[in-house]
C-alpha positions as CSV (number, residue, x, y, z in Angstrom):
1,X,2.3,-24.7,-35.1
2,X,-0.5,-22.3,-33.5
3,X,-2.7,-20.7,-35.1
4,X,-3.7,-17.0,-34.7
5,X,-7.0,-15.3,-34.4
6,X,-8.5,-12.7,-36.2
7,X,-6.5,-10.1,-34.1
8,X,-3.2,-11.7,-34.5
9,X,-3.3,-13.1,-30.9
10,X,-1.6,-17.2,-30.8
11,X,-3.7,-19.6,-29.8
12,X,-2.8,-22.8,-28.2
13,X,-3.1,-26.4,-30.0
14,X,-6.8,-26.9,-29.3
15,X,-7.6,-23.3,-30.6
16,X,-8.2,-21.8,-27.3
17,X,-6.7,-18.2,-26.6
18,X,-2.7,-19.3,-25.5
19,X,-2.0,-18.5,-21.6
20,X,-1.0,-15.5,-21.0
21,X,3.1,-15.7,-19.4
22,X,2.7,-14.4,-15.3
23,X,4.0,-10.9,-14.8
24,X,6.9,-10.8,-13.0
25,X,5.5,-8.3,-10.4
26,X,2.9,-11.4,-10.0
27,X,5.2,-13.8,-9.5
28,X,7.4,-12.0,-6.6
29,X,3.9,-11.4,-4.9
30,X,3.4,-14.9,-4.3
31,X,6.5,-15.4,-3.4
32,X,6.3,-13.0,-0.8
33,X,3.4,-14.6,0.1
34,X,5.0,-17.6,0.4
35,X,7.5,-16.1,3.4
36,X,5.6,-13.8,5.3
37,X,5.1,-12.8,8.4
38,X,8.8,-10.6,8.6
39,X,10.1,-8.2,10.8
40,X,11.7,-5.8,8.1
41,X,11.9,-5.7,4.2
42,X,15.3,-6.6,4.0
43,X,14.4,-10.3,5.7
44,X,11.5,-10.4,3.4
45,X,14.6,-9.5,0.7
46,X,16.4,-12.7,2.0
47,X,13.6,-15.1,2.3
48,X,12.4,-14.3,-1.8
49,X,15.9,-14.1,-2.8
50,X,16.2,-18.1,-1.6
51,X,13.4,-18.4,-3.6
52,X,13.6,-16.4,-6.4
53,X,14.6,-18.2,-9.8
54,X,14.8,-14.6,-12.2
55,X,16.9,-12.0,-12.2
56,X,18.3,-11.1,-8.6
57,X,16.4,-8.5,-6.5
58,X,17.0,-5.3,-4.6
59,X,15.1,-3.8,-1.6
60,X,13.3,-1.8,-4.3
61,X,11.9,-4.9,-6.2
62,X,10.3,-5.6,-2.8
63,X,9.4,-2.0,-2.0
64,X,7.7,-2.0,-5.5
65,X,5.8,-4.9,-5.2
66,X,4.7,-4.2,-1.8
67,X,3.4,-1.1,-3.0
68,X,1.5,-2.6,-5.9
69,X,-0.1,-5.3,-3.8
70,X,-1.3,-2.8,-1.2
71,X,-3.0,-0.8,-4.3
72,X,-4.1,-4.3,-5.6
73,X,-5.5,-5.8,-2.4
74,X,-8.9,-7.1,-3.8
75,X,-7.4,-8.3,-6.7
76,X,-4.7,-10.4,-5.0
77,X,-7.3,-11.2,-1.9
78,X,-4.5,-10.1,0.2
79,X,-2.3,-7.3,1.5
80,X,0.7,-6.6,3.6
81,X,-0.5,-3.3,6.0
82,X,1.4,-0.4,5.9
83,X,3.8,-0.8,9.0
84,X,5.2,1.8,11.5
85,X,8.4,3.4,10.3
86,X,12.1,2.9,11.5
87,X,13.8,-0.1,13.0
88,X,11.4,-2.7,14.7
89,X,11.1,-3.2,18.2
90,X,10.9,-6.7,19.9
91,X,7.4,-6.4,20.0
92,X,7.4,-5.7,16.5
93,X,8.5,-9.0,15.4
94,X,6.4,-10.4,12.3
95,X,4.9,-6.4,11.6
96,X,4.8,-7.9,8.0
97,X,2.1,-10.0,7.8
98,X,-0.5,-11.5,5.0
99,X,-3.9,-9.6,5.7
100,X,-6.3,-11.7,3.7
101,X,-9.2,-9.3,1.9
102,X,-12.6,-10.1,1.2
103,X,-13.7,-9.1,-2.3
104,X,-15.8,-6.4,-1.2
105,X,-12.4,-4.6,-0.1
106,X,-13.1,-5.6,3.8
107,X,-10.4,-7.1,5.7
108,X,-10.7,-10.5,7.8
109,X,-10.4,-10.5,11.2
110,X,-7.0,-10.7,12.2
111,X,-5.2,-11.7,15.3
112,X,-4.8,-9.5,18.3
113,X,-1.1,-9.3,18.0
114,X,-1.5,-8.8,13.8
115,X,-4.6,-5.9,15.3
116,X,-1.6,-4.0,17.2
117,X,0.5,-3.9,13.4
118,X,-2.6,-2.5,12.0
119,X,-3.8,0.3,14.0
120,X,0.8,1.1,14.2
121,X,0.3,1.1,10.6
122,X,-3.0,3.6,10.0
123,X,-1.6,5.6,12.9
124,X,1.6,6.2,10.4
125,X,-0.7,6.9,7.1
126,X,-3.3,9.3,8.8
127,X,-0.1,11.0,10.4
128,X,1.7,11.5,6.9
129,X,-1.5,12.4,5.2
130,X,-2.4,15.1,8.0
131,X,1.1,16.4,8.1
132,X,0.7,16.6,4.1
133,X,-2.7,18.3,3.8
134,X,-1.4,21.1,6.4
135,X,1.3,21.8,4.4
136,X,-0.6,21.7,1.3
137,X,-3.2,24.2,3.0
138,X,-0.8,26.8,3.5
139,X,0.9,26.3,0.6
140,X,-2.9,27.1,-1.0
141,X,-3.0,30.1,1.3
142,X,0.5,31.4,-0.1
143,X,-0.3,31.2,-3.3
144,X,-3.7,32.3,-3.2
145,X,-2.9,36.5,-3.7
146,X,-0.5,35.3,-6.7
147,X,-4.2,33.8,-8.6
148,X,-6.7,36.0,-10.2
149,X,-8.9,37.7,-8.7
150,X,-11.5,35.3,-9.7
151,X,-10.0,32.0,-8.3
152,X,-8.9,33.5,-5.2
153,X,-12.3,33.0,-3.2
154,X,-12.2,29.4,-4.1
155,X,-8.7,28.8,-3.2
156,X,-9.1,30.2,0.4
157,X,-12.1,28.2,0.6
158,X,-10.3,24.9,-0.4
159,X,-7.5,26.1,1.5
160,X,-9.9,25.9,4.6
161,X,-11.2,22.5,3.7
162,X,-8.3,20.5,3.6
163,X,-6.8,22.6,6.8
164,X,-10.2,21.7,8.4
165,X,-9.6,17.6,7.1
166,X,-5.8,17.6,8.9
167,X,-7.2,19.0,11.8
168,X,-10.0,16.0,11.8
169,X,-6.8,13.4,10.9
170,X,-5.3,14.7,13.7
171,X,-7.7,14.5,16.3
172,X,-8.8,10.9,14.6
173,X,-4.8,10.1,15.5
174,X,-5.5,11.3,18.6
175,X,-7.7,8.9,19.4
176,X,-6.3,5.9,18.2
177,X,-3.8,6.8,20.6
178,X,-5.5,6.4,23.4
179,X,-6.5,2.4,22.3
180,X,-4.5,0.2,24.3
181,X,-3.5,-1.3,21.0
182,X,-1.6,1.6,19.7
């Protein structure tokens, strides 16, 4: 029988700390790591689900873990990049792909094809976060007379600022645009 420590934690037979059981979220990660590159989630779906010896999964399992990994890069030493909405193209076959990280948060070089999925994906991110600071700058600006009089001068100036950063997002979406890659 184990033994516990001080703070009531098992240990194993030789009186080490007992393993700790793998997270489920942990396990479906390297599963998916397992199956990539995919076109869409739902073949990633497929390809786990062959896999998978727990509880079955949904499209949000996947959407879920994806989401953590991507917030867990450095930790994993991997990510899947965000990828360009709506149905894939032909040339979008395989837009799901393992981008290995380095453990200062850097990416690895990637291939050319994998460099096209990446600069498709950033182009979507910096276009949702520009679309949402605009709005969130005139939202400021609406709301801004409702404040009192004392927090008014900083709203309009925040306002400003993050109108002033989608405008920069913007132009920076611009630009990757004009790549041959995007």
């Amino acid at each position: 029988m184990a033994k516990t420590r001080r703070r009531g934690r098992p240990t194993g037979v030789n009186g080490k700390a007992a393993p700790k059981k793998a997270k489920k979220i942990d396990l479906l990660i390297d599963t998916i790591f397992s199956v990539l590159p995919a076109t869409t989630q739902e073949e990633i779906l497929r390809k786990v689900t062959k896999r998978w010896k727990g509880k079955p999964l949904t499209l949000e399992d996947i959407s879920g873990a994806l989401s953590h990994l991507r917030r867990n890069a450095v930790k994993y030493a991997w990510t899947v990049p965000y990828v360009t909405p709506g149905a894939p193209t032909e040339e979008d076959t395989g837009r799901y792909f393992i981008a290995e990280v380095n453990p200062d948060g850097s990416r690895k070089k990637c291939s050319p094809r994998n460099q096209r999925h990446l600069v498709r994906g950033a182009s979507r991110v910096i276009k949702t976060v520009s679309r949402l600071n605009n709005n969130e700058a005139v939202a400021i600006d609406i709301v801004r007379p409702t404040l009192p009089l004392a927090f008014q001068p900083a709203a309009r100036s925040l306002a400003r600022r993050v109108h002033m950063f989608s405008q920069q997002e913007t132009q920076l979406l611009a630009d990757l645009r004009k790549l041959d890659v995007a």
